[in-house]
C-alpha positions in Angstrom: 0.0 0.0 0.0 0.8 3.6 -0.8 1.8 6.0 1.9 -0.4 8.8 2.4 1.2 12.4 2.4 -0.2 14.7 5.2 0.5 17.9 6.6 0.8 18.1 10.2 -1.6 20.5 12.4 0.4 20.2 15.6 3.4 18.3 16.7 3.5 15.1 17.2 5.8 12.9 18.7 8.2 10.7 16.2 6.6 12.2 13.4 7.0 16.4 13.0 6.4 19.4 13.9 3.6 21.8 13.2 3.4 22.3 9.0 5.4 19.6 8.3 4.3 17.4 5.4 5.1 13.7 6.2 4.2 10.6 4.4 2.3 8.1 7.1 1.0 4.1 6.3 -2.6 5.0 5.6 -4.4 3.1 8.6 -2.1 5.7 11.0 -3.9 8.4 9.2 -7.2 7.1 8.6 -7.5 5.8 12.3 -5.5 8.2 14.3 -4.0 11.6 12.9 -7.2 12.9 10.5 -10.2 11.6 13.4 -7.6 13.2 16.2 -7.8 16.7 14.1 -3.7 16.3 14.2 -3.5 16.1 10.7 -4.8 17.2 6.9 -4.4 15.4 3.8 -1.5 16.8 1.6 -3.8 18.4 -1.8 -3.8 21.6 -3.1 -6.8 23.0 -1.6 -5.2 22.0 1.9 -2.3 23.4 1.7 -3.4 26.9 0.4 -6.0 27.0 3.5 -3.2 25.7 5.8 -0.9 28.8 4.6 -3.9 30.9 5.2 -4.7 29.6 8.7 -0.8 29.0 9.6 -0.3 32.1 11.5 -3.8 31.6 13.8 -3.0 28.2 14.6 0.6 29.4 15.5 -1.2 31.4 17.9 -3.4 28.9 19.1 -0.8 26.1 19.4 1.8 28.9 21.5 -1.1 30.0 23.8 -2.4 25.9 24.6 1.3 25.2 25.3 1.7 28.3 27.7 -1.5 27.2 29.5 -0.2 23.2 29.9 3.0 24.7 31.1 1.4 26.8 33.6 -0.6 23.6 34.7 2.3 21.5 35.0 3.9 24.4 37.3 1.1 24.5 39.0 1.1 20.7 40.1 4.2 19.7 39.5 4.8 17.0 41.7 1.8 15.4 41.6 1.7 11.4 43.6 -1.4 9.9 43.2 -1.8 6.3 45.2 -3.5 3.4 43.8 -4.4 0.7 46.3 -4.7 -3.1 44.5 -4.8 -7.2 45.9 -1.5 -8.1 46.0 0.8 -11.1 47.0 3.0 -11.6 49.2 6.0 -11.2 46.4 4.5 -8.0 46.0 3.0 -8.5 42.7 -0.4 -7.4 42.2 -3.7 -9.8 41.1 -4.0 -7.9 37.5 -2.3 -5.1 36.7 -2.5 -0.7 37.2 -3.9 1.0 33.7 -3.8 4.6 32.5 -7.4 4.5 33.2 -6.4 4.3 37.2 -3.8 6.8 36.7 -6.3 9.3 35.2 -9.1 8.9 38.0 -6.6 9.7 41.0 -4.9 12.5 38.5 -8.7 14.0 38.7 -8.8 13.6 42.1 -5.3 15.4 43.1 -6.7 18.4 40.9 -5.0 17.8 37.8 -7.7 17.1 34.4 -6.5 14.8 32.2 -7.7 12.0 30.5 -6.3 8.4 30.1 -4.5 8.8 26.7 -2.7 11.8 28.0 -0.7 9.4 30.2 2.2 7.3 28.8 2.8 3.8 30.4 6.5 2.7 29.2 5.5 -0.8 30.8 2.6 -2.2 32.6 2.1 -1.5 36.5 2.2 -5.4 37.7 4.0 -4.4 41.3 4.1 -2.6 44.4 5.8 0.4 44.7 6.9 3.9 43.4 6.7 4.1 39.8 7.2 7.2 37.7 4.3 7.9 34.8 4.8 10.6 32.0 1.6 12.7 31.7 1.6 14.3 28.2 -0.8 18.2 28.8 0.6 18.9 25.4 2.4 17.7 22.8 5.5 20.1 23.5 4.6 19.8 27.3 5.2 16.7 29.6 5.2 16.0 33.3 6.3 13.4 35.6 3.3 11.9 37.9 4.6 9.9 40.6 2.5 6.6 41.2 2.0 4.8 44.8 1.1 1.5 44.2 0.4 -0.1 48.1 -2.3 -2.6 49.6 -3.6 0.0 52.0 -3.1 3.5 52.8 -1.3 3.5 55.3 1.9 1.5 53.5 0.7 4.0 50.8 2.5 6.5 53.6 5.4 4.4 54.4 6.6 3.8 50.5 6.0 7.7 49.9 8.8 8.6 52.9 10.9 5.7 51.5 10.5 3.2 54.2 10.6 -0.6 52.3 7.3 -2.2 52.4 5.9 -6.4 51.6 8.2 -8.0 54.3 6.2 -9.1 57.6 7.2 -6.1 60.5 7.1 -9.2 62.5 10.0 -10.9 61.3 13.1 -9.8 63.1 15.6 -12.6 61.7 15.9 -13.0 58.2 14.4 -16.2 56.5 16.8 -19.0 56.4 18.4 -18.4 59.6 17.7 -20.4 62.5 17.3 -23.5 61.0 19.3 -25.6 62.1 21.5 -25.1 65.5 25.3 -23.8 65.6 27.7 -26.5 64.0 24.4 -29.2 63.2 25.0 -30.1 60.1 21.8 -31.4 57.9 20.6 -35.3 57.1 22.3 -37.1 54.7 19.4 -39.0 54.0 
């Protein structure tokens, strides 16, 4: 198949700036950068009204950025904790999604929406993991996430205390076994 030439309305990541034409496989612009409004198709009528327009969306595009950099100031920062089932190993019964991320985004005061946030790898454990939350596409920030059975070892992984081993436990496993010099059964 044919690539499709397109000129771009905004940046986007990998791909070009604002104004660039690029050639793009045509299910990446038929599914994603013409419904998303990121893109136009490369013909002469488009391009003529994207010369027209290219000084307005300029404007647009400079004053969105200076508002998502403004937000990212603003709550800059930002933990969110996400309390999941987990084992005793520490990993959790399914998994954390961007969809989790968004909710306790909304609920610290920052409005995004799921496909805003970029998950290098899946969320399968406990602990402190850091998300990037795209605002704009020449704006990102770094959401911290606290992934913990309860609240409360929420609070101890966020001041860096370690977390999943029994408090109980004073000697470490293995130890105390077998007495001083006993050796173990041959049989």
């Amino acid at each position: 198949m044919a690539a499709i030439e397109l000129i771009l309305l905004q940046r986007v990541e990998k791909l070009g700036q604002m104004g660039d034409k690029v050639r793009v496989k045509p299910g990446y612009a038929r599914n994603f950068l013409l419904p998303e409004k990121k893109a136009i198709r490369a013909n002469k009528d488009n391009l003529a009204k994207f010369d027209a327009q290219r000084a307005q969306l300029e404007a647009q595009n400079i004053k969105r950025r200076g508002e998502a950099e403004r937000v990212a100031e603003r709550v800059g920062g930002l933990s969110v904790v996400v309390i999941r089932q987990a084992g005793e190993s520490g990993s959790l019964y399914g998994s954390v999604s961007s969809r989790d991320i968004a909710d306790g985004c909304v609920a610290g005061g920052l409005t995004i929406n799921r496909s805003q946030i970029i998950l290098d790898q899946p969320i399968k454990t406990l602990g402190l993991t850091s998300v990037r939350v795209v605002l704009h596409p020449e704006v990102s920030m770094q959401v911290t996430v606290n992934v913990a059975r309860s609240p409360e070892e929420a609070a101890k992984q966020a001041r860096g205390e370690a977390v999943g081993r029994n408090d109980d436990d004073d000697e470490p496993a293995g130890e105390g076994l077998f007495d001083d010099g006993a050796e173990p059964d041959a049989n």
